[in-house]
C-alpha positions as CSV (number, residue, x, y, z in Angstrom):
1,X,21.2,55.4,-81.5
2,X,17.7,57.0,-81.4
3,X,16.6,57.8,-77.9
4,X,12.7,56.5,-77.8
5,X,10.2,57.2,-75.5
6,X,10.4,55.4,-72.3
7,X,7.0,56.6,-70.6
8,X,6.6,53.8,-68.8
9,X,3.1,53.7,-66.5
10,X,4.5,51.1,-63.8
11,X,7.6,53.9,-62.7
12,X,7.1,56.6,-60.5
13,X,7.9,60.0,-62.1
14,X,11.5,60.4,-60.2
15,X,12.4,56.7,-60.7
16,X,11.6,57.4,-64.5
17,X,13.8,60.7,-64.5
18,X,16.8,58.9,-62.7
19,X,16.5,55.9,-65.5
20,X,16.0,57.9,-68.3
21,X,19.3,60.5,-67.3
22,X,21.4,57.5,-66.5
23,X,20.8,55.6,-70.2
24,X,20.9,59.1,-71.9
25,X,24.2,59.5,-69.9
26,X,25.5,55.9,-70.9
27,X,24.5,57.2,-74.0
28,X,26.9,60.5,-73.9
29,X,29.7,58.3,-72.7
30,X,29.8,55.8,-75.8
31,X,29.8,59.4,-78.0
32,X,32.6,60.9,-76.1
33,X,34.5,57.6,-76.7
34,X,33.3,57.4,-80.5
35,X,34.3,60.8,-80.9
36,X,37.9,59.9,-79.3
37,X,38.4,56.6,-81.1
38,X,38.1,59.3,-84.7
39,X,40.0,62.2,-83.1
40,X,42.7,61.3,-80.9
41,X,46.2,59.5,-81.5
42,X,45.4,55.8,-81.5
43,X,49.6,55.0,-81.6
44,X,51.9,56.1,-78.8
45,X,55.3,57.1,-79.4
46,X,57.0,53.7,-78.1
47,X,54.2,52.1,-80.8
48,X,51.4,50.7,-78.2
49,X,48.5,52.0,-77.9
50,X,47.5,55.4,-77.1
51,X,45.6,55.4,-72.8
52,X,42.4,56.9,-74.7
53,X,42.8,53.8,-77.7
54,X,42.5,51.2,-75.1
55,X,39.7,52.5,-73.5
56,X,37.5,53.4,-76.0
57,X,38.3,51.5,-79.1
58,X,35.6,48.5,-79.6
59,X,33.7,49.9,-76.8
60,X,32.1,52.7,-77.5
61,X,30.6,51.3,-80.8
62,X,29.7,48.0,-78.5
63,X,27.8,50.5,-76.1
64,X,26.4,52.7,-78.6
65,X,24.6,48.6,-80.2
66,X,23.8,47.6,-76.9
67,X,22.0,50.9,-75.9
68,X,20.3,50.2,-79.3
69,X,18.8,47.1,-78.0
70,X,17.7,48.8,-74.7
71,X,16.1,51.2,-76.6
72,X,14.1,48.7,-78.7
73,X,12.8,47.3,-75.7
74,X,11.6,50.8,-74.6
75,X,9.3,51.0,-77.1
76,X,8.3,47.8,-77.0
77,X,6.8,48.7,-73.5
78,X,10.1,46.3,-72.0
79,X,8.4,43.0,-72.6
80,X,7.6,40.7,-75.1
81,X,5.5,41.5,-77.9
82,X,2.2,40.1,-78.2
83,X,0.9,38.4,-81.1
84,X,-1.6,41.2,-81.5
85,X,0.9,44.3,-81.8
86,X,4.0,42.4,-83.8
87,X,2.9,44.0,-87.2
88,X,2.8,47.4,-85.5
89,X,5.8,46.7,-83.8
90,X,7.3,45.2,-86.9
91,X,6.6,48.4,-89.2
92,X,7.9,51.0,-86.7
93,X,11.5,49.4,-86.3
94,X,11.3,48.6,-90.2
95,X,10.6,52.4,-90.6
96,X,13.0,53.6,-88.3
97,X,15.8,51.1,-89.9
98,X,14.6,52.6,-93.1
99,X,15.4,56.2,-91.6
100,X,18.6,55.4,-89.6
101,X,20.1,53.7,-93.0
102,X,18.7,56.2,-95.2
103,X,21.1,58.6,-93.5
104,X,24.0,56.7,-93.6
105,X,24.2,56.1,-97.1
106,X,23.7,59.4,-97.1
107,X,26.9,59.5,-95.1
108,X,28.4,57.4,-97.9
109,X,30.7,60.2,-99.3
110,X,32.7,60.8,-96.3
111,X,36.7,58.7,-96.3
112,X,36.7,55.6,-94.7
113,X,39.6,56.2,-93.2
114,X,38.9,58.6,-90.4
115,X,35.4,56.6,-89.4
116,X,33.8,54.1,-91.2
117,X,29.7,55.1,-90.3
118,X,28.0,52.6,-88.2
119,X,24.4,53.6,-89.4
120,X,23.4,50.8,-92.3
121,X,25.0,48.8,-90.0
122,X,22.5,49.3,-87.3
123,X,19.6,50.0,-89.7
124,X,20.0,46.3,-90.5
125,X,20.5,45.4,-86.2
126,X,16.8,47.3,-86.0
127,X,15.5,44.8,-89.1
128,X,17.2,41.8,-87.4
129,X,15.3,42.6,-84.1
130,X,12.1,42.5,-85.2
131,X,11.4,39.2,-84.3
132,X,13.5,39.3,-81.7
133,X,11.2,41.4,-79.7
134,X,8.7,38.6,-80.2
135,X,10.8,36.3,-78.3
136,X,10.7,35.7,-74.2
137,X,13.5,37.2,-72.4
138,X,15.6,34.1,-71.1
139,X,15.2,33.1,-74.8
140,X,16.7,36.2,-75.8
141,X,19.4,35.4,-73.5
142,X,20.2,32.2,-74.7
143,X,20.3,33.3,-78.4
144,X,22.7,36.3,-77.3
145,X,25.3,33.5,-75.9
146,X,24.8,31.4,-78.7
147,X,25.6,34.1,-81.0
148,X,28.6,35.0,-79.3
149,X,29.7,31.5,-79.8
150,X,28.4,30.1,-82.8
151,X,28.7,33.2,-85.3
152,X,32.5,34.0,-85.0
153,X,33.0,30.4,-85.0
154,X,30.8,30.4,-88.6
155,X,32.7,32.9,-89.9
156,X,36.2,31.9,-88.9
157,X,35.2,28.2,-90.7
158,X,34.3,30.2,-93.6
159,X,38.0,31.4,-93.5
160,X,39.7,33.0,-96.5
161,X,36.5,32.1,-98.6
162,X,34.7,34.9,-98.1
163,X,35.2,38.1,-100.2
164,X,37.9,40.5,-98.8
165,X,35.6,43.5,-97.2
166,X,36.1,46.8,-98.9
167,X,36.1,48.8,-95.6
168,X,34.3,52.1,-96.8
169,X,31.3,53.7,-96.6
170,X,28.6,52.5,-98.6
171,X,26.3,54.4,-100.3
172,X,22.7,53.2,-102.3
173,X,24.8,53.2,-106.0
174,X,27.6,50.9,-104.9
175,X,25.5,48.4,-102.9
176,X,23.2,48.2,-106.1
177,X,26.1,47.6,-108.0
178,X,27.5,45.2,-105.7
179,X,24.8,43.8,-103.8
180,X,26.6,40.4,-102.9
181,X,29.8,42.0,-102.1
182,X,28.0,44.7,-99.5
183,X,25.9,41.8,-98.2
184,X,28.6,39.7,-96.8
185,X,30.3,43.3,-95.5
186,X,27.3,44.4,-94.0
187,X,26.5,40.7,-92.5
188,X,30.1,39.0,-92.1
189,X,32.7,41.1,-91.9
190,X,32.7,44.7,-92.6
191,X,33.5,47.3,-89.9
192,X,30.3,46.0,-87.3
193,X,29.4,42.9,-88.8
194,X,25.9,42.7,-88.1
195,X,25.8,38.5,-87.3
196,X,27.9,38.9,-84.5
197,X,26.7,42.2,-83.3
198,X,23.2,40.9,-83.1
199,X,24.5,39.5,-79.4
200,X,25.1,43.1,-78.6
201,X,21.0,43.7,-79.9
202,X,19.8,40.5,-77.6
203,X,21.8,42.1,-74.5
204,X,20.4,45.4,-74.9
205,X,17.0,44.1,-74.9
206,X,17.0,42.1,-71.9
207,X,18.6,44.9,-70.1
208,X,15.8,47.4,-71.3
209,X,13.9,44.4,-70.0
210,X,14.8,44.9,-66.5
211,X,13.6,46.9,-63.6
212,X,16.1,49.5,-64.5
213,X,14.9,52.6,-61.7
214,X,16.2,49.7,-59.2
215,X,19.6,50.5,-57.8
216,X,20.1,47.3,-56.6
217,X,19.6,46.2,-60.6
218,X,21.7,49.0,-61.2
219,X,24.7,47.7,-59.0
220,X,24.5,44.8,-60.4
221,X,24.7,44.9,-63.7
222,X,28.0,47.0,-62.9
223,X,29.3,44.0,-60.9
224,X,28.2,41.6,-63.9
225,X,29.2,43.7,-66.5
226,X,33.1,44.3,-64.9
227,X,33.3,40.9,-64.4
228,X,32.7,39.4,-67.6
229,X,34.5,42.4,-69.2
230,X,38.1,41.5,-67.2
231,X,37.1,37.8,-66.8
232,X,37.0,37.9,-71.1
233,X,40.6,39.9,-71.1
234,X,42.0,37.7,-68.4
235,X,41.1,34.5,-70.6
236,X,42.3,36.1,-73.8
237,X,45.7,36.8,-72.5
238,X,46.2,33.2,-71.3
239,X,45.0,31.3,-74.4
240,X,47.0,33.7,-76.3
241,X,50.2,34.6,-74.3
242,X,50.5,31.9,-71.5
243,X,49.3,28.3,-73.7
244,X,50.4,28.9,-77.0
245,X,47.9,30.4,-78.8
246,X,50.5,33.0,-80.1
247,X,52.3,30.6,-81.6
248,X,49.6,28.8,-83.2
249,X,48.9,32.2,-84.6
250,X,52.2,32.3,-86.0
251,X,53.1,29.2,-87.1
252,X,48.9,29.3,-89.0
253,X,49.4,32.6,-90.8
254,X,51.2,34.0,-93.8
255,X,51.0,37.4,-91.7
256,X,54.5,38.2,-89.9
257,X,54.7,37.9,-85.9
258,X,54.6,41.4,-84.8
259,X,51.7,42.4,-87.2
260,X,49.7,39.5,-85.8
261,X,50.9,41.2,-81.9
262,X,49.5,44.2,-83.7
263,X,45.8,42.8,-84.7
264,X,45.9,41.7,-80.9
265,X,46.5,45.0,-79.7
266,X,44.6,47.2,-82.1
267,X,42.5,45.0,-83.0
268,X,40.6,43.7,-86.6
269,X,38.6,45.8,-89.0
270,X,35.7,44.1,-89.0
271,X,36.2,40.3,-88.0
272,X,39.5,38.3,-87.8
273,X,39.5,35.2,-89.6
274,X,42.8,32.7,-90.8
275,X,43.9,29.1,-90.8
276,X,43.7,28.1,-87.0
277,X,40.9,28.3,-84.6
278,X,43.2,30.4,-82.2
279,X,42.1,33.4,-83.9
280,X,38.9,33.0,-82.0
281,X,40.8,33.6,-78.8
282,X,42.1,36.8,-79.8
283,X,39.7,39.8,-78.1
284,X,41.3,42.8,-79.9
285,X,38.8,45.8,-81.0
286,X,36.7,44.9,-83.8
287,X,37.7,41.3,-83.9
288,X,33.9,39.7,-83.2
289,X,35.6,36.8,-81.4
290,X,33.5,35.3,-78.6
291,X,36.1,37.0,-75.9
292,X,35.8,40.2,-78.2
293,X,31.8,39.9,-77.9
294,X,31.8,38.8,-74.7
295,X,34.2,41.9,-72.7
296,X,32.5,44.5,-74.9
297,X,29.0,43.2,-73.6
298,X,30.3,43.3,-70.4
299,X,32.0,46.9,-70.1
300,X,28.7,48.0,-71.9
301,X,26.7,46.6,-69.3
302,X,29.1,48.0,-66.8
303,X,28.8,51.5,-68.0
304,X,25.1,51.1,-68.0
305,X,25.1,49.8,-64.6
306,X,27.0,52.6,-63.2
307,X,25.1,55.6,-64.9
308,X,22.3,54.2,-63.8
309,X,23.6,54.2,-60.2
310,X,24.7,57.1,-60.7
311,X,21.5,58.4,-61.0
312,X,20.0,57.3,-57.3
313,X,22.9,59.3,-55.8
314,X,20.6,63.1,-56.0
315,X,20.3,64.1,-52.3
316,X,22.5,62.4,-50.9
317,X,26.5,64.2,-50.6
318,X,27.6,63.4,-53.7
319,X,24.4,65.0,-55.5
320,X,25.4,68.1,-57.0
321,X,28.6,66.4,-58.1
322,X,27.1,63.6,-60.0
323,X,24.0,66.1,-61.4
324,X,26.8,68.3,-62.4
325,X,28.9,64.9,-64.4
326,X,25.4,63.7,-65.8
327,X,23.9,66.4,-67.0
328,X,25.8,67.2,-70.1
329,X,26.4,63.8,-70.8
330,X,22.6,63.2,-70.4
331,X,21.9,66.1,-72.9
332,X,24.6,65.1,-75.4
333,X,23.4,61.8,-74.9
334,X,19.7,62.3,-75.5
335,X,20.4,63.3,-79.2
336,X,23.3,61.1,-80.2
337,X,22.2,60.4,-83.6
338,X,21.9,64.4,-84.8
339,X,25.6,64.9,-83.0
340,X,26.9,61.5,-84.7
341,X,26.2,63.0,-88.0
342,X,27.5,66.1,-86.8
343,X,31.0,65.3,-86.0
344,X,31.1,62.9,-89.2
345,X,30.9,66.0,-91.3
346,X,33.2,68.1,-88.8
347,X,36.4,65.5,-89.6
348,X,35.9,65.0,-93.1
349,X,35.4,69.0,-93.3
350,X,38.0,72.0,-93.9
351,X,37.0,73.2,-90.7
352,X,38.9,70.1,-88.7
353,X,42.4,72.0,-88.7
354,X,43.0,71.5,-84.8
355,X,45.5,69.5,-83.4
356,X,44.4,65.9,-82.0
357,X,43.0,66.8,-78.4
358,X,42.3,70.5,-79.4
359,X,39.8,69.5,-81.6
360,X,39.0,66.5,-79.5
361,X,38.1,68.5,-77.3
362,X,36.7,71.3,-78.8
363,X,33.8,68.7,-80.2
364,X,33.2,67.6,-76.6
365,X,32.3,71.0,-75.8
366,X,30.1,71.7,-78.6
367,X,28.3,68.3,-77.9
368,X,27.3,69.5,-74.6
369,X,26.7,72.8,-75.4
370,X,24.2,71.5,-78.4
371,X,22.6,69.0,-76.1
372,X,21.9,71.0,-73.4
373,X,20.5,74.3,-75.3
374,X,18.4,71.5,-77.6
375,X,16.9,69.6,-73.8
376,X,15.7,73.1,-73.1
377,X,14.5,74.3,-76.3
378,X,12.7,71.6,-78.0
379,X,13.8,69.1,-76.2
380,X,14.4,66.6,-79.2
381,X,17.7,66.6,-81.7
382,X,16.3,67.1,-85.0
383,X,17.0,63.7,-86.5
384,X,15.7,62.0,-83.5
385,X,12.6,63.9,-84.4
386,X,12.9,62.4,-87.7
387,X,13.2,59.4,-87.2
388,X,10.8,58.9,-84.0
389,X,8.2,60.6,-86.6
390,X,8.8,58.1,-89.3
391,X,8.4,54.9,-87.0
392,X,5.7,56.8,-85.2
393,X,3.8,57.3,-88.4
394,X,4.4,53.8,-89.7
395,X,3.4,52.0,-86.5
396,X,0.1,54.3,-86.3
397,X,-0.6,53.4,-89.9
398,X,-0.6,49.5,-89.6
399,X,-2.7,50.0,-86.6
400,X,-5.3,51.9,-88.1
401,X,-5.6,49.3,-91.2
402,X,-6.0,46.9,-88.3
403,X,-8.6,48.6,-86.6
404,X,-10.0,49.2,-90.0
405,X,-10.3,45.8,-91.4
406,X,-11.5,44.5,-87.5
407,X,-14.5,46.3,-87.6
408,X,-15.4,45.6,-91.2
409,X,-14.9,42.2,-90.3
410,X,-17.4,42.1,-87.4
411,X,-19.2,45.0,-89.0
């Protein structure tokens, strides 16, 4: 959720302004849908979900790992690493796992039950993608798809034998306590299980990958991305309501009809897992199915595709309209982590007395208000700066050894 530095030498300076706003702004989009999923109503009066539920719910999380894997391959200079720079490479995104977890835990005392924090989650994603950046892209892009296959399909034959996830926050004392336990949360299926989310890593990367200031890249990764996101719903809802797999559901599960309608619709806390493979066709929030993984890769790529087009739209009609929609979301966006962490404390603080979209809301405000005064100040949120210093640091530190123990070596 870091934004890294994306000085890239091959990109002209507006092409690298236009990408840079447009993933900062897909960036402010997955935290105005975070910030939603916590706030708002999730249940409507007549018991579906809420408009602003089935928008954001599962997708905003997805978006907020996929941008994660763009990022990575930012400062990985968007190609493979070379055999030369993969311990540099390898201690920075150890470091800035080490960082990004190191503040979750911190996190650890906040309830569970208004948001579980995603951050040892993805401190574990950044440790899981170091050698994945070593890898070549269409590999990358094979792995992703296996992923999305194989790993729910692992965990669903695990079944019942796995340890019921606790499905709070963890902190450094309970996962020392309970080291196995948090491991298969963490790993299997906690909140964002990290398995299955690694296909959200290996998309991000191959999309950082791409010639991103291109609009005819940009267009089509909103085409792809809309396609597999409502080809993946489409599927789910025949498999599940059209041939059977309802049924199957039913007849394969102590659980009662309408709370298995209700997994469906609100989706799984974590990963959904019973006595019949049907549950694999089920693409609620959460669930880490393969339809699950596969539509939230898909409206993440859409949303990146369409900020990024977004961005080749200055001088032309629609310019001051879309510099006026991006901006804030490009500033909030630019320093996601700091305003995460920020509207963590806010709801599990006194000061969160507001009604639902009041407060909503209000914290949207607040968000753009920080982010732009911070883009003009000093230009970097302050645990951004944190944790770009810590990687920076550790990266510059196994280089100079390096450079150290080459020259004594030839010296």
């Amino acid at each position: 959720m870091t934004t890294a530095p994306l000085a890239l030498p091959e990109t002209t300076p507006t092409a690298t302004t236009h990408r840079l706003i447009g993933i900062d702004a897909a960036r402010g989009i997955a935290l105005l849908g975070m910030m939603a999923v916590h706030s708002l109503v999730a249940v409507s009066d007549d018991g579906s979900p809420t408009l602003s539920y089935s928008i954001a719910a599962g997708r905003s999380s997805a978006l907020f790992a996929v941008l994660a894997g763009v990022g990575i391959a930012f400062t990985t200079g968007r190609a493979r690493v070379e055999r030369g720079d993969r311990g540099a490479t390898a201690a920075s995104l150890a470091a800035r796992a080490a960082a990004v977890g190191a503040i979750g835990l911190l996190l650890g005392y906040t309830d569970a039950e208004y948001a579980v924090v995603i951050l040892p989650y993805y401190a574990i994603l950044f440790l899981i993608a170091i050698p994945l950046v070593f890898l070549p892209t269409r590999t990358l892009a094979v792995l992703g798809l296996l992923i999305t296959v194989a790993v729910p399909a692992v965990i669903e034959f695990l079944g019942t034998s796995l340890p019921a996830p606790s499905l709070d926050n963890p902190t450094l004392i309970g996962i020392i306590e309970n080291p196995a336990s948090w491991a298969t949360e963490l790993l299997l299926n906690g909140e964002f299980p990290t398995l299955p989310w690694t296909a959200y890593i290996c998309a991000g990367i191959v999309i950082g990958r791409l010639r991103l200031t291109s609009a005819t890249v940009a267009g089509s990764l909103l085409m792809f991305g809309t396609a597999l996101a409502v080809g993946a719903r489409i599927l789910s809802e025949i498999l599940i309501f059209h041939l059977g797999g309802l049924e199957h559901l039913v007849a394969g599960s102590e659980l009662p009809r309408q709370e298995i309608l209700d997994l469906i619709s609100y989706g799984a806390d974590g990963s959904v897992y019973g006595s019949t493979w049907w549950w694999l066709a089920v693409d609620g929030p959460h669930s880490s199915t393969p339809l699950d993984l596969s539509g939230t890769i898909g409206s993440s790529t859409a949303a990146i595709g369409a900020m990024l087009f977004l961005g080749h739209l200055t001088g032309t009609r629609l310019g001051k309209l879309t510099t006026l929609v991006m901006t804030p979301l490009a500033a909030a966006g630019s320093m996601t982590l700091t305003l995460y962490v920020l509207h963590i404390w806010f709801i599990n603080s006194n000061y969160d007395t507001y009604s639902a979209w009041t407060g909503y809301l209000l914290q949207v405000m607040a968000a753009f208000a920080i982010g732009i005064f911070v883009k003009l100040t000093t230009g970097r949120g302050p645990l951004e700066a944190f944790v770009t210093m810590t990687a920076n640091r550790s990266k510059r530190a196994v280089t100079d050894r390096a450079l150290i123990h080459s020259s004594q070596k030839h010296g």
